[in-house]
MOPAC internal coordinates of N, CA, C and O (Angstrom, degrees):
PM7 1SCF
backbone

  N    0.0000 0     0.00 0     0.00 0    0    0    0
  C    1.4637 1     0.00 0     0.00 0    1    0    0
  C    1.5259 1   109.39 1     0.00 0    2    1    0
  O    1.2310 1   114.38 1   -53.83 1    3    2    1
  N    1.2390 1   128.25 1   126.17 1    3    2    1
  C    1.2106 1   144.00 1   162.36 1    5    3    2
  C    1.5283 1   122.46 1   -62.70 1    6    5    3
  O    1.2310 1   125.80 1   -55.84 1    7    6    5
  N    1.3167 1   106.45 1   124.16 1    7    6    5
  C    1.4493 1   116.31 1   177.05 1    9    7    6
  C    1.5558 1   104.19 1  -107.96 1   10    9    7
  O    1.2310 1   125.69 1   -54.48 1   11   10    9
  N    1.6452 1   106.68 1   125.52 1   11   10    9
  C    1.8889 1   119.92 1   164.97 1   13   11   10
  C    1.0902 1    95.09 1  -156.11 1   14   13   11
  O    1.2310 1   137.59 1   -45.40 1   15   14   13
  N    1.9851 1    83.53 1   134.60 1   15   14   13
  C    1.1161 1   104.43 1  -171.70 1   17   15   14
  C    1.3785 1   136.80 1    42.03 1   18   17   15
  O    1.2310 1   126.73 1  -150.03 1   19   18   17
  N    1.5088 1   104.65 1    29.97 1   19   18   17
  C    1.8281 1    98.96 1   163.31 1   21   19   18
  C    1.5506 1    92.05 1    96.58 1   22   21   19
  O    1.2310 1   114.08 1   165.29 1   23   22   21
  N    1.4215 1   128.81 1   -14.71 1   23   22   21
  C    1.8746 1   119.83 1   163.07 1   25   23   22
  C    1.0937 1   126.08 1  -112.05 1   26   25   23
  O    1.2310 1   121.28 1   -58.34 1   27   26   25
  N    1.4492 1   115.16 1   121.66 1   27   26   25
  C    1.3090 1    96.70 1   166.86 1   29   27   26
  C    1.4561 1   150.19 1  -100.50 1   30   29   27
  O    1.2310 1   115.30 1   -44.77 1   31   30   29
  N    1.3706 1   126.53 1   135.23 1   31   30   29
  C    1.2105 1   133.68 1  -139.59 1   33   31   30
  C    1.4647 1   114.32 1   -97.69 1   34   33   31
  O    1.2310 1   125.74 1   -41.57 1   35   34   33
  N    1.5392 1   106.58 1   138.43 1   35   34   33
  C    1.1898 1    88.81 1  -169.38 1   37   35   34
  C    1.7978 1   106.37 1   -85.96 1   38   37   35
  O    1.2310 1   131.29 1   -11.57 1   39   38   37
  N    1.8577 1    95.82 1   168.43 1   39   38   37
  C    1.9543 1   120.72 1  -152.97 1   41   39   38
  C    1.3187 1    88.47 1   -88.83 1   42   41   39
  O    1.2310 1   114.52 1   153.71 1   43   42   41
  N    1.5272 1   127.98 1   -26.29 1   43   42   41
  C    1.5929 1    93.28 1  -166.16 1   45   43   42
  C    1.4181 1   115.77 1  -118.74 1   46   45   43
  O    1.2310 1   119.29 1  -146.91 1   47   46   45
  N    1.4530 1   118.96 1    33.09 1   47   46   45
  C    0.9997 1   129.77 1  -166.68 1   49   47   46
  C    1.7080 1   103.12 1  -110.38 1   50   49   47
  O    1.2310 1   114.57 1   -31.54 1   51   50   49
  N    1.5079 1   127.90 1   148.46 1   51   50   49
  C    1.6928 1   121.65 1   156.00 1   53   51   50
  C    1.5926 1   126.26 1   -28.30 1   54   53   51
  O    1.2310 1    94.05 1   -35.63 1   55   54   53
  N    0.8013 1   162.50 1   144.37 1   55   54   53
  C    1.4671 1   166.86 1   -86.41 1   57   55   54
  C    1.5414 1   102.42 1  -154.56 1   58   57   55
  O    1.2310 1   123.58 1   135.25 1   59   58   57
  N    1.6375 1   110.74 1   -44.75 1   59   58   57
  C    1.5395 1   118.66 1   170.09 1   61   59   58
  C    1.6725 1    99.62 1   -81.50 1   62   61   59
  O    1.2310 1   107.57 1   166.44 1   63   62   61
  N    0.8363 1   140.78 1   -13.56 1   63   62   61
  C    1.5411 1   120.52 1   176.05 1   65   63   62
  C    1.3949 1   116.78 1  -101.57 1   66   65   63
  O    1.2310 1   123.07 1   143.20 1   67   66   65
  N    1.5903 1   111.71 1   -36.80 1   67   66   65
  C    1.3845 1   127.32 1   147.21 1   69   67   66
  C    1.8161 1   115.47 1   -19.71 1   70   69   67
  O    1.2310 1   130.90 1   122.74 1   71   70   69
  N    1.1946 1    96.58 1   -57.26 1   71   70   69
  C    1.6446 1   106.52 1  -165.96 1   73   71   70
  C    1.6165 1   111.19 1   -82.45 1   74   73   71
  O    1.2310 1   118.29 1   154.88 1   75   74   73
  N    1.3930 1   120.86 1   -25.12 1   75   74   73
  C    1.3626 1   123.62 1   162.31 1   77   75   74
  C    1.9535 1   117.91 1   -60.07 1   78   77   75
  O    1.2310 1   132.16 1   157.26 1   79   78   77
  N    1.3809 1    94.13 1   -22.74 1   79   78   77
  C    1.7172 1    83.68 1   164.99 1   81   79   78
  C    1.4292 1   109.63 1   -72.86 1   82   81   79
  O    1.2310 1   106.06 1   152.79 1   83   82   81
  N    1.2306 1   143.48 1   -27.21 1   83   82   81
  C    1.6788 1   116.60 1   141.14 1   85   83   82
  C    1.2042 1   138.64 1    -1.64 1   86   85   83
  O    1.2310 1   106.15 1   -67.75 1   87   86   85
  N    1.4176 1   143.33 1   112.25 1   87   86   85
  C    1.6332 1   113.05 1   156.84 1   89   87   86
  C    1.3028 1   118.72 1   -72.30 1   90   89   87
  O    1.2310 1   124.87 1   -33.98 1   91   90   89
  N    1.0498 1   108.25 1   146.02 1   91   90   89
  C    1.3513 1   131.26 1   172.26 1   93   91   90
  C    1.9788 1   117.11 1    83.85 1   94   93   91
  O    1.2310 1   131.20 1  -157.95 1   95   94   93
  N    1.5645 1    95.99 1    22.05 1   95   94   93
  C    1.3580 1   115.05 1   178.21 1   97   95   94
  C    1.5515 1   102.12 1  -110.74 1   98   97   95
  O    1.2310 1   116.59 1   -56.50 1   99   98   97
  N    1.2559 1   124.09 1   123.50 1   99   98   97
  C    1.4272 1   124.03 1   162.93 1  101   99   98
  C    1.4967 1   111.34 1  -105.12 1  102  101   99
  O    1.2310 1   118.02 1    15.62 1  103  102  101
  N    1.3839 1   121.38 1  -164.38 1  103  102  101
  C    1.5337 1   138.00 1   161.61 1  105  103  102
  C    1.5903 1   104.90 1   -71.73 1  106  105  103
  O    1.2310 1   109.31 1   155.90 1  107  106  105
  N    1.2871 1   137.63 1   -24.10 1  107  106  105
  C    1.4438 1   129.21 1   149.71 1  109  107  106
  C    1.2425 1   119.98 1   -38.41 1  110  109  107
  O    1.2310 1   125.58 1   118.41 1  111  110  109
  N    1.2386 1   106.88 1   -61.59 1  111  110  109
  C    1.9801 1   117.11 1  -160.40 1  113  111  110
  C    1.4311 1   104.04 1   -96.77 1  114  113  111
  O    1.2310 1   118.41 1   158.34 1  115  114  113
  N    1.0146 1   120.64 1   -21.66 1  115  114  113
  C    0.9752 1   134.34 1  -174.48 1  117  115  114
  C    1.9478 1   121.18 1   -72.55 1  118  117  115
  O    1.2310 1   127.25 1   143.48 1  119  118  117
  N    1.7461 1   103.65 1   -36.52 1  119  118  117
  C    0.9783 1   118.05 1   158.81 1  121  119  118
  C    1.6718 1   108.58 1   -73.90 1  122  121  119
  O    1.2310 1   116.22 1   122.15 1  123  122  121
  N    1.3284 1   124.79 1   -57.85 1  123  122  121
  C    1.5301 1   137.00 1   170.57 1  125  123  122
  C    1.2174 1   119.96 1   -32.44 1  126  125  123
  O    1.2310 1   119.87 1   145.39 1  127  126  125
  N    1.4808 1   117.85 1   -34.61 1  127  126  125
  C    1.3696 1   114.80 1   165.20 1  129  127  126
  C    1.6036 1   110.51 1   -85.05 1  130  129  127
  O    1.2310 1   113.50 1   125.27 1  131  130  129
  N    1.5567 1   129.89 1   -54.73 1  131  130  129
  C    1.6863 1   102.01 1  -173.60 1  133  131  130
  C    1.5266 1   100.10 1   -63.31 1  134  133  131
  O    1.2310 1   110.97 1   166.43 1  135  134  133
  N    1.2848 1   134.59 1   -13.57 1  135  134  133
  C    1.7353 1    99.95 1   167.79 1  137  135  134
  C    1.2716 1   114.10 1   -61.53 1  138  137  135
  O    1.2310 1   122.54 1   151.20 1  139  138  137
  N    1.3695 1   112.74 1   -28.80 1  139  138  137
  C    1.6835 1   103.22 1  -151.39 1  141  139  138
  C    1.8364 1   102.29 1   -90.16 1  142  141  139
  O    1.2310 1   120.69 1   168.74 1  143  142  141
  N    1.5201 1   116.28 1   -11.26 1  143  142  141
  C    1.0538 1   138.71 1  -179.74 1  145  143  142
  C    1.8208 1   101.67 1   -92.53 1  146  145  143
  O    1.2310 1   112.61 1   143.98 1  147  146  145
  N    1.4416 1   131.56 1   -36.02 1  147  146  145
  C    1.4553 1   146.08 1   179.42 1  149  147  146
  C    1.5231 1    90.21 1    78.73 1  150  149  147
  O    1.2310 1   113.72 1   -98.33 1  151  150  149
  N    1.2204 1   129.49 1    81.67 1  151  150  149
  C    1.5006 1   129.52 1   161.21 1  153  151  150
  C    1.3988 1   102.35 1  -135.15 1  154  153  151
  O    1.2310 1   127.23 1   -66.76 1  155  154  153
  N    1.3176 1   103.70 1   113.24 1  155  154  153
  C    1.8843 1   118.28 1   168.71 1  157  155  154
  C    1.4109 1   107.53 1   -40.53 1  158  157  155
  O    1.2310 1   124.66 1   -28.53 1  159  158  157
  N    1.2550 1   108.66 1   151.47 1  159  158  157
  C    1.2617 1   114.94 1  -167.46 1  161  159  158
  C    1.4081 1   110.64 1   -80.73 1  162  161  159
  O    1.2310 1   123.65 1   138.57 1  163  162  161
  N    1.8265 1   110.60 1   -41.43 1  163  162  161
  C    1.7293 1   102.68 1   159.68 1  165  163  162
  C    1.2274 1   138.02 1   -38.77 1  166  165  163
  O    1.2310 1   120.11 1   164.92 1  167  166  165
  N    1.3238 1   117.39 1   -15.08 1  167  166  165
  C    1.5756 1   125.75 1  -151.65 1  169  167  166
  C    1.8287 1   102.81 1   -69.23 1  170  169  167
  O    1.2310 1   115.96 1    -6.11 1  171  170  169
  N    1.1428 1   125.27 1   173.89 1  171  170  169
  C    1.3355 1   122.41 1   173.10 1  173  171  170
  C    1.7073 1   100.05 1  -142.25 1  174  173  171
  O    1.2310 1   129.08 1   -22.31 1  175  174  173
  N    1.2480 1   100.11 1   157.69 1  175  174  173
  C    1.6784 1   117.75 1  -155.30 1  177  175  174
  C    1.8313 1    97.43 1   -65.60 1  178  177  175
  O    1.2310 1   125.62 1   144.06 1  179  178  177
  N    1.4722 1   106.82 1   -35.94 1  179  178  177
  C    1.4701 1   109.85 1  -178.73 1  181  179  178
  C    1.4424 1   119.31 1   -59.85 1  182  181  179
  O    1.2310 1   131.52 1   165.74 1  183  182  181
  N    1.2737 1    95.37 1   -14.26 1  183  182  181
  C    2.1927 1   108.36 1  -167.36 1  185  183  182
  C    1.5784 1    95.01 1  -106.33 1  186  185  183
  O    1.2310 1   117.82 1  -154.41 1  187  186  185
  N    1.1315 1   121.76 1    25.59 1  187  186  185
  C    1.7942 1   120.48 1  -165.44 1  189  187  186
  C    1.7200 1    88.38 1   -97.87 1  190  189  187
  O    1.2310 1   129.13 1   -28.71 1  191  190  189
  N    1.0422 1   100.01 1   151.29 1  191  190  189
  C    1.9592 1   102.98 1   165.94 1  193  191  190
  C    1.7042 1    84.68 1  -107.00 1  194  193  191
  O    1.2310 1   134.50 1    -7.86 1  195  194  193
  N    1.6255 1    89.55 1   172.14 1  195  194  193
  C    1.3478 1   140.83 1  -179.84 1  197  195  194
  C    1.6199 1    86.30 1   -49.66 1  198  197  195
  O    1.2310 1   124.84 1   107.42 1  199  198  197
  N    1.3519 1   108.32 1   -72.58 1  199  198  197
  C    1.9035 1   107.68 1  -162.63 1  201  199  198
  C    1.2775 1   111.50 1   -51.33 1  202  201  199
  O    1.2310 1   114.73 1   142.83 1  203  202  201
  N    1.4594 1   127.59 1   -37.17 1  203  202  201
  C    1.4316 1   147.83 1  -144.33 1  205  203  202
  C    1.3170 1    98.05 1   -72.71 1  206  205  203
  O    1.2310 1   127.10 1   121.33 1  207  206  205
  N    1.7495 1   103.95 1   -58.67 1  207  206  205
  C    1.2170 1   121.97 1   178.82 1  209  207  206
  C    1.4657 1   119.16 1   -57.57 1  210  209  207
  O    1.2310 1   118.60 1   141.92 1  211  210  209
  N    1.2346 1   120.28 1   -38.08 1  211  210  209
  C    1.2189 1   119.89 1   171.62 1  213  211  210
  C    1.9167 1   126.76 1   -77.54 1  214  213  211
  O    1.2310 1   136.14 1   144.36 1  215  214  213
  N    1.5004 1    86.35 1   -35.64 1  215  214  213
  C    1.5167 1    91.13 1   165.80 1  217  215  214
  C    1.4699 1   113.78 1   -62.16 1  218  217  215
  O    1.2310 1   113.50 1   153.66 1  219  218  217
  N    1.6399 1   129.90 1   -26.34 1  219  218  217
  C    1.6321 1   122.71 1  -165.65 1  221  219  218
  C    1.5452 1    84.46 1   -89.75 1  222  221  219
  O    1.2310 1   109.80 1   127.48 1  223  222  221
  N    1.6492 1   136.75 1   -52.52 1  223  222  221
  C    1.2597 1   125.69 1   179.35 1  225  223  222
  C    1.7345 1   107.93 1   -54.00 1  226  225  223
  O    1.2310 1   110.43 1   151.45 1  227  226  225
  N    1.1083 1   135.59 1   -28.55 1  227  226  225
  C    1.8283 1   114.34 1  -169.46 1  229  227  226
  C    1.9337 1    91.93 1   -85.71 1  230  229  227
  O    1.2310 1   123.86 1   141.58 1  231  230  229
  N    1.4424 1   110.19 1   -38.42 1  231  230  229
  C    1.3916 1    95.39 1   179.62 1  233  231  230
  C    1.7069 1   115.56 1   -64.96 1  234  233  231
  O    1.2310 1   115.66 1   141.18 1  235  234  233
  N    1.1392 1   125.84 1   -38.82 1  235  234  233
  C    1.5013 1   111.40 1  -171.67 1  237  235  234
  C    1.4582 1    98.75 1   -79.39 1  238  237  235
  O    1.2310 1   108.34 1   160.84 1  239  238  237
  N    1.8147 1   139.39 1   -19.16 1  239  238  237
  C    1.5439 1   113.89 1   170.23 1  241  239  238
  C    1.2633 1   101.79 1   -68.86 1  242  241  239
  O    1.2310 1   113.10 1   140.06 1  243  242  241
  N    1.5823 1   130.65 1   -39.94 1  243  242  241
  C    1.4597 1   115.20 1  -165.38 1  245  243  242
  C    1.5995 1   114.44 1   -63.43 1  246  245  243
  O    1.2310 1   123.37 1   146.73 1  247  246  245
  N    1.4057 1   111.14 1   -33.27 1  247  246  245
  C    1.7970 1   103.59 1  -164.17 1  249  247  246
  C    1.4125 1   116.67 1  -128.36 1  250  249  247
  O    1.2310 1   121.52 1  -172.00 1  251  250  249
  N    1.2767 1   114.70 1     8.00 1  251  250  249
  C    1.5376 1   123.85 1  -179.89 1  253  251  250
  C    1.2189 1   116.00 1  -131.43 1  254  253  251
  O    1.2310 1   106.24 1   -60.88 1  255  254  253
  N    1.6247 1   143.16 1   119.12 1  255  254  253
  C    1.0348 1   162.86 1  -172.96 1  257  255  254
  C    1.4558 1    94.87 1   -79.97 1  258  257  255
  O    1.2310 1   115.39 1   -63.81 1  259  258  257
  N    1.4465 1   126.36 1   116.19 1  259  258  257
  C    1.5504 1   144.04 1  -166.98 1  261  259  258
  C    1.7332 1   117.52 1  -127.99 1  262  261  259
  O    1.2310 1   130.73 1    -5.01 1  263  262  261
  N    1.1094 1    96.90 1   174.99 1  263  262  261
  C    1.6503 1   101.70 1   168.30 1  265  263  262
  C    1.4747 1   109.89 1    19.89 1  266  265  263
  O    1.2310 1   128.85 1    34.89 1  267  266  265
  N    1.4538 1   100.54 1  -145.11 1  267  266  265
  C    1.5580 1   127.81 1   161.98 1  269  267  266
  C    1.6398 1   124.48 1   -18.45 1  270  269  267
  O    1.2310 1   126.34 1   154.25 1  271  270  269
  N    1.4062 1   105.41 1   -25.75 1  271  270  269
  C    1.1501 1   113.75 1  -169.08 1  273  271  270
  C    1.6281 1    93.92 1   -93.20 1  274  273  271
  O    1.2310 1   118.16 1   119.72 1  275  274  273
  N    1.0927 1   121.12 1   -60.28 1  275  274  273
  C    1.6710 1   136.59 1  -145.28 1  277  275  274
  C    1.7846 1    88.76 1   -77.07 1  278  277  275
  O    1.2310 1   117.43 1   130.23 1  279  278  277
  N    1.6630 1   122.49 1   -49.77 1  279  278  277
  C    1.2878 1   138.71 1   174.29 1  281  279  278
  C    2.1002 1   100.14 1   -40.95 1  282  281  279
  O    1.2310 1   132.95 1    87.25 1  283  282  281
  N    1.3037 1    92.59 1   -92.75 1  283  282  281
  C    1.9599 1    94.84 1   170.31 1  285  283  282
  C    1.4651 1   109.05 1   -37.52 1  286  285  283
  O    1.2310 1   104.02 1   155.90 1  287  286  285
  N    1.4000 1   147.05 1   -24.10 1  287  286  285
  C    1.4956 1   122.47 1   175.88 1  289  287  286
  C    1.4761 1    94.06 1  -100.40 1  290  289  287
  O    1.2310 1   109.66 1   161.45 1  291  290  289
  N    1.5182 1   137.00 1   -18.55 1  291  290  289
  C    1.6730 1   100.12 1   179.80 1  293  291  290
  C    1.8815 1    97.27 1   -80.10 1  294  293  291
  O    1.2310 1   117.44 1   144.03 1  295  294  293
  N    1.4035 1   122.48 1   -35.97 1  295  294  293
  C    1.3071 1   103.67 1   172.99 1  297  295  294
  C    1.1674 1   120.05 1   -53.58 1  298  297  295
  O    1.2310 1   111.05 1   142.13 1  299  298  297
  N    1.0684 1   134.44 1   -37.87 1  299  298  297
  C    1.7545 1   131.96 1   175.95 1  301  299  298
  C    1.2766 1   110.09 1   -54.82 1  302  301  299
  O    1.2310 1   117.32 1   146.06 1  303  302  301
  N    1.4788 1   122.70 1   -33.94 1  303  302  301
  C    1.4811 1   127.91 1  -179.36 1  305  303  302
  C    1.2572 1    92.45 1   -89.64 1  306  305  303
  O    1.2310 1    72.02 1   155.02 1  307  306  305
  N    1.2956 1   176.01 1   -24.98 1  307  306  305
  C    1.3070 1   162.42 1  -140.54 1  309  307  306
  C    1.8133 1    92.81 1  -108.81 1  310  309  307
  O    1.2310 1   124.38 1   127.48 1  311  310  309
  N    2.0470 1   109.21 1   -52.52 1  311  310  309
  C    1.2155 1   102.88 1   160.61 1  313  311  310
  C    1.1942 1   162.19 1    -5.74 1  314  313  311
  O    1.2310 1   128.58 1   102.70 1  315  314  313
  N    1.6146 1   101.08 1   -77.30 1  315  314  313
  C    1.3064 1   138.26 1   173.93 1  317  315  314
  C    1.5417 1   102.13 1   -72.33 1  318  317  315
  O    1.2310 1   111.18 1   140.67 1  319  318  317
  N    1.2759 1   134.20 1   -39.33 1  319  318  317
  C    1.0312 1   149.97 1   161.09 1  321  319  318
  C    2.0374 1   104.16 1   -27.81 1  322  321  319
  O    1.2310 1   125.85 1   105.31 1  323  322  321
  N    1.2323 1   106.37 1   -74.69 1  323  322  321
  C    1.2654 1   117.25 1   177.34 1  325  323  322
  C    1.1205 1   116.70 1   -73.20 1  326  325  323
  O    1.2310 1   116.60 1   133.06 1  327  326  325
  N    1.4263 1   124.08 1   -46.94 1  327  326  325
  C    1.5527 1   100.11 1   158.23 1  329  327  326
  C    1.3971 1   156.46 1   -28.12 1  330  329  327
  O    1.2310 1   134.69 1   139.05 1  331  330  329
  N    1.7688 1    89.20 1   -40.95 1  331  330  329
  C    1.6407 1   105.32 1   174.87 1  333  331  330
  C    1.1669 1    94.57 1   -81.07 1  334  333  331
  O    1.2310 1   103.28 1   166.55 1  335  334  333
  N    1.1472 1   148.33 1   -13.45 1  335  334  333
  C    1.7405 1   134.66 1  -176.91 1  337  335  334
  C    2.0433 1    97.25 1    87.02 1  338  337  335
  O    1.2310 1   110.39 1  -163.45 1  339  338  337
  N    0.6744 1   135.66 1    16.55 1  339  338  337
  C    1.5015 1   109.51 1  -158.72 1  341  339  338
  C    1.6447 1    84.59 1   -85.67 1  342  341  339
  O    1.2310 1   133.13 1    17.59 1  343  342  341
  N    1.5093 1    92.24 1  -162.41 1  343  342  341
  C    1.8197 1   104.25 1  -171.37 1  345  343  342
  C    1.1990 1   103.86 1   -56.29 1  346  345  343
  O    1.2310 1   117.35 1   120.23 1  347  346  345
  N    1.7821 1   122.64 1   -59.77 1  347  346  345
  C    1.2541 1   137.54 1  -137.66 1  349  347  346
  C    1.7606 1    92.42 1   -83.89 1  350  349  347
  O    1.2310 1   125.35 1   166.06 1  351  350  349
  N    1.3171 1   107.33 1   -13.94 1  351  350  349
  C    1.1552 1    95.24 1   172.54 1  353  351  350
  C    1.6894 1   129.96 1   -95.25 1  354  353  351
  O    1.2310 1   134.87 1   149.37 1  355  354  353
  N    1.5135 1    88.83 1   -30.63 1  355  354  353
  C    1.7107 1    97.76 1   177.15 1  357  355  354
  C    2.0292 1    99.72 1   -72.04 1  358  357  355
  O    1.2310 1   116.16 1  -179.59 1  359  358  357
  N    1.5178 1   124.90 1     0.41 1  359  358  357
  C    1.2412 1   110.08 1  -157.32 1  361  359  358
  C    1.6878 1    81.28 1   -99.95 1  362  361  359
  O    1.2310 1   116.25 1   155.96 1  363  362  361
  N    1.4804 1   124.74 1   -24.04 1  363  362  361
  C    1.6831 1   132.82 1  -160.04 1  365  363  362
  C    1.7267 1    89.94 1   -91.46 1  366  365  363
  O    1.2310 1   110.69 1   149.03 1  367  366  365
  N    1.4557 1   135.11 1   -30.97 1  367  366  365
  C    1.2594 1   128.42 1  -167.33 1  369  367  366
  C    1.2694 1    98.58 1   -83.09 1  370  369  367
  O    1.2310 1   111.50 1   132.96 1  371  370  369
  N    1.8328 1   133.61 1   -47.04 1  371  370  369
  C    1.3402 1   133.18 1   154.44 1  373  371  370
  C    1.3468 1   132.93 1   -35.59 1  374  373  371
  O    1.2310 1   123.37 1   168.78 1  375  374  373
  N    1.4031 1   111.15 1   -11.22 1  375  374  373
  C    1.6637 1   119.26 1  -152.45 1  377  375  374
  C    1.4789 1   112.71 1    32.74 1  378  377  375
  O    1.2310 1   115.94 1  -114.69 1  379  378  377
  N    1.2240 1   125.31 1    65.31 1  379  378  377
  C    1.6504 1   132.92 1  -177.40 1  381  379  378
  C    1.4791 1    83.65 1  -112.57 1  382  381  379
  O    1.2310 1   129.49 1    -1.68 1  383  382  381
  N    1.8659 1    99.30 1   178.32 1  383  382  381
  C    1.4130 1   107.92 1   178.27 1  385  383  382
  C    1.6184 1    88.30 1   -77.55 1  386  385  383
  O    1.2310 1   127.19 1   -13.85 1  387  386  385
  N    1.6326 1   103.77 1   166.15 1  387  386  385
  C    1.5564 1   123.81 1   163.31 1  389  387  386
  C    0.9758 1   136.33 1   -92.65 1  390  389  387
  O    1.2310 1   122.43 1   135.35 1  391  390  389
  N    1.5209 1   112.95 1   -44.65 1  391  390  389
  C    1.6323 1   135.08 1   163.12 1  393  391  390
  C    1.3784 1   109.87 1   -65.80 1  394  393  391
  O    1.2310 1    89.94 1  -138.51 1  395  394  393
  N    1.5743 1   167.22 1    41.49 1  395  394  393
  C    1.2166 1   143.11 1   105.69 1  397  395  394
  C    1.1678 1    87.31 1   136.47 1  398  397  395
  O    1.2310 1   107.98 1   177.38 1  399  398  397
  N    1.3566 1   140.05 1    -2.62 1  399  398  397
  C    1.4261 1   140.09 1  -174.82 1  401  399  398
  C    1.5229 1   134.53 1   -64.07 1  402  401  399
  O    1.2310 1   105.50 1   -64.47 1  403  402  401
  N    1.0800 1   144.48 1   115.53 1  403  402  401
  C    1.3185 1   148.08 1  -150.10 1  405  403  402
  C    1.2805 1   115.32 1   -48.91 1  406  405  403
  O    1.2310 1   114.52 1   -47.75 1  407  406  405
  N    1.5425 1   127.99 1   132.25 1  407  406  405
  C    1.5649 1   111.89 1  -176.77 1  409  407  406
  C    1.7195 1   114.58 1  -121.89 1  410  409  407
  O    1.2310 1   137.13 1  -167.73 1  411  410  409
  N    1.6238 1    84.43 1    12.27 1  411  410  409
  C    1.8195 1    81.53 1  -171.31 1  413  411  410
  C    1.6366 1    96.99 1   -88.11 1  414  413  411
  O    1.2310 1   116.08 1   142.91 1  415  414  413
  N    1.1561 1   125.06 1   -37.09 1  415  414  413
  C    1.9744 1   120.03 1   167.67 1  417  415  414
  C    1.2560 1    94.34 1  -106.64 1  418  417  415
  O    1.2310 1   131.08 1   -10.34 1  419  418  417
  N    1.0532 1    96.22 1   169.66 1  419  418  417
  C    1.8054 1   109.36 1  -179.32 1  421  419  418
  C    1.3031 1   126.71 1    44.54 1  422  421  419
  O    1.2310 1   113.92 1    33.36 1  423  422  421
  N    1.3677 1   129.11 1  -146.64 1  423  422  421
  C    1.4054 1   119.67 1  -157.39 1  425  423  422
  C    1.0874 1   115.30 1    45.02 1  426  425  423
  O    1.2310 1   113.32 1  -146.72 1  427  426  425
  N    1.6349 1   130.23 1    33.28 1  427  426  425
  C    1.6142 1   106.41 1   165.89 1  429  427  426
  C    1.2727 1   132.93 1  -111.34 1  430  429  427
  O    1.2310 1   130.31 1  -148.07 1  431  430  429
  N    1.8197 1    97.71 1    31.93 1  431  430  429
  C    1.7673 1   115.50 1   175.36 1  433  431  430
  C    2.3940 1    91.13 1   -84.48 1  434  433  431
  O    1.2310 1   135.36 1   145.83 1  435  434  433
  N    1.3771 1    87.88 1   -34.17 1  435  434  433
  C    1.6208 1    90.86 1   171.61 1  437  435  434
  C    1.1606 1   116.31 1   -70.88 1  438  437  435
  O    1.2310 1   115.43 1    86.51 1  439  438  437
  N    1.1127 1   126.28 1   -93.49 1  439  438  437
  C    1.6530 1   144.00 1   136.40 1  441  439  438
  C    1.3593 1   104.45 1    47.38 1  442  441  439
  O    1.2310 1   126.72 1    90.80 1  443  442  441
  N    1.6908 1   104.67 1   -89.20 1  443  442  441
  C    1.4103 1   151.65 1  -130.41 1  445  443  442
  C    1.1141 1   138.92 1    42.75 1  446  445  443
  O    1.2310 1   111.28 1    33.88 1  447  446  445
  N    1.7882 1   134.01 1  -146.12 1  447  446  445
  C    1.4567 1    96.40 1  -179.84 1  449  447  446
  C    1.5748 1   128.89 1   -61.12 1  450  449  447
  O    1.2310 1   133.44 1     1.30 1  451  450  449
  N    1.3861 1    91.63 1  -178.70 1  451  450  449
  C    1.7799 1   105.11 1  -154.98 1  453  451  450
  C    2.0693 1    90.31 1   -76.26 1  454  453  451
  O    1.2310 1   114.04 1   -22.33 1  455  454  453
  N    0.9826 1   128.89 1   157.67 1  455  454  453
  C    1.0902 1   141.19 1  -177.17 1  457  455  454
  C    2.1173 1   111.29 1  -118.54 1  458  457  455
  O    1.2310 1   134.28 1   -67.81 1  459  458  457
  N    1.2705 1    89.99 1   112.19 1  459  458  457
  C    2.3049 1    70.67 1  -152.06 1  461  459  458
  C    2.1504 1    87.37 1   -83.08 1  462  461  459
  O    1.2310 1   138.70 1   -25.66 1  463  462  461
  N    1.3066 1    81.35 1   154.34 1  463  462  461
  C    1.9728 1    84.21 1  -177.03 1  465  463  462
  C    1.3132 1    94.37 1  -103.08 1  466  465  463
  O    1.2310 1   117.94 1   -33.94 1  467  466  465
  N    1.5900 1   121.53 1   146.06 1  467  466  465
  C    1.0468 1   151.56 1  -144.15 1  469  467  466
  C    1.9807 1    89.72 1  -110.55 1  470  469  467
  O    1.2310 1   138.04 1   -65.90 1  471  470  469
  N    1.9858 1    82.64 1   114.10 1  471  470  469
  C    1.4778 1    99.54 1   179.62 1  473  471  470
  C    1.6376 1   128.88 1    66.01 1  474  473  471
  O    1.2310 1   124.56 1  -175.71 1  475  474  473
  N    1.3522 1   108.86 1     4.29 1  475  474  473
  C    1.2878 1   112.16 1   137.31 1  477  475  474
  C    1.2745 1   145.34 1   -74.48 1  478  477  475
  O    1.2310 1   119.69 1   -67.55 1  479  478  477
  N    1.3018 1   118.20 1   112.45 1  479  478  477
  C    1.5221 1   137.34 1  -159.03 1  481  479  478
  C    1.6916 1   105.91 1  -111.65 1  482  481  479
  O    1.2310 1   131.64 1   -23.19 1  483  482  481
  N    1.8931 1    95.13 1   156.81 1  483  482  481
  C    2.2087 1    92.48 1  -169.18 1  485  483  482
  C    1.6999 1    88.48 1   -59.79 1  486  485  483
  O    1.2310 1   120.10 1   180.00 1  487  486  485

């Protein structure tokens, strides 16, 4: 089993899908790195050598913001966000949606459950 960046990935899977169990790795970067590493896209994580593996781990610390790292700067931005008071921030201190999304039905993956009001009748 392969260790990057602190996950480990599973051996019997393709190398580009392998690497999307990362955060902050998609099928973008994910392809972007075995080019930049030269690993066919058929390849599977179990057929990787020692170097390979280490070459895809030194390329994603050098040029891709991951895990722990990428996690602490969107919280710092969600932060600062509320600090300044603006909308997007008073909407993240509410736990409401952020993006403009309707809150009189739905929203209750935000929300959560429904809360019933006491003595309201149809």
């Amino acid at each position: 089993m392969a260790r990057i960046a602190g996950v480990n990935i599973p051996t019997n899977k393709r190398v580009i899908i392998a690497l999307q169990y990362i955060h902050g790795i998609g099928p973008k970067k994910a392809e972007e790195i075995c080019e930049k590493v030269h690993i066919p896209a058929q390849r599977r994580v179990a057929e990787l050598t020692d170097a390979e593996v280490l070459q895809i781990r030194e390329t994603i610390d050098r040029d891709y913001m991951v895990e722990g790292d990428l996690r602490r700067d969107v919280a710092m931005n969600i932060k600062r966000l509320m600090d300044l008071g603006c909308y997007r921030g008073l909407r993240h201190r509410r736990q409401l949606p952020v993006r403009g999304q309707r809150t009189h039905t739905n929203a209750r993956t935000r929300k959560g459950k429904a809360k019933p009001i006491a003595g309201k009748k149809k």
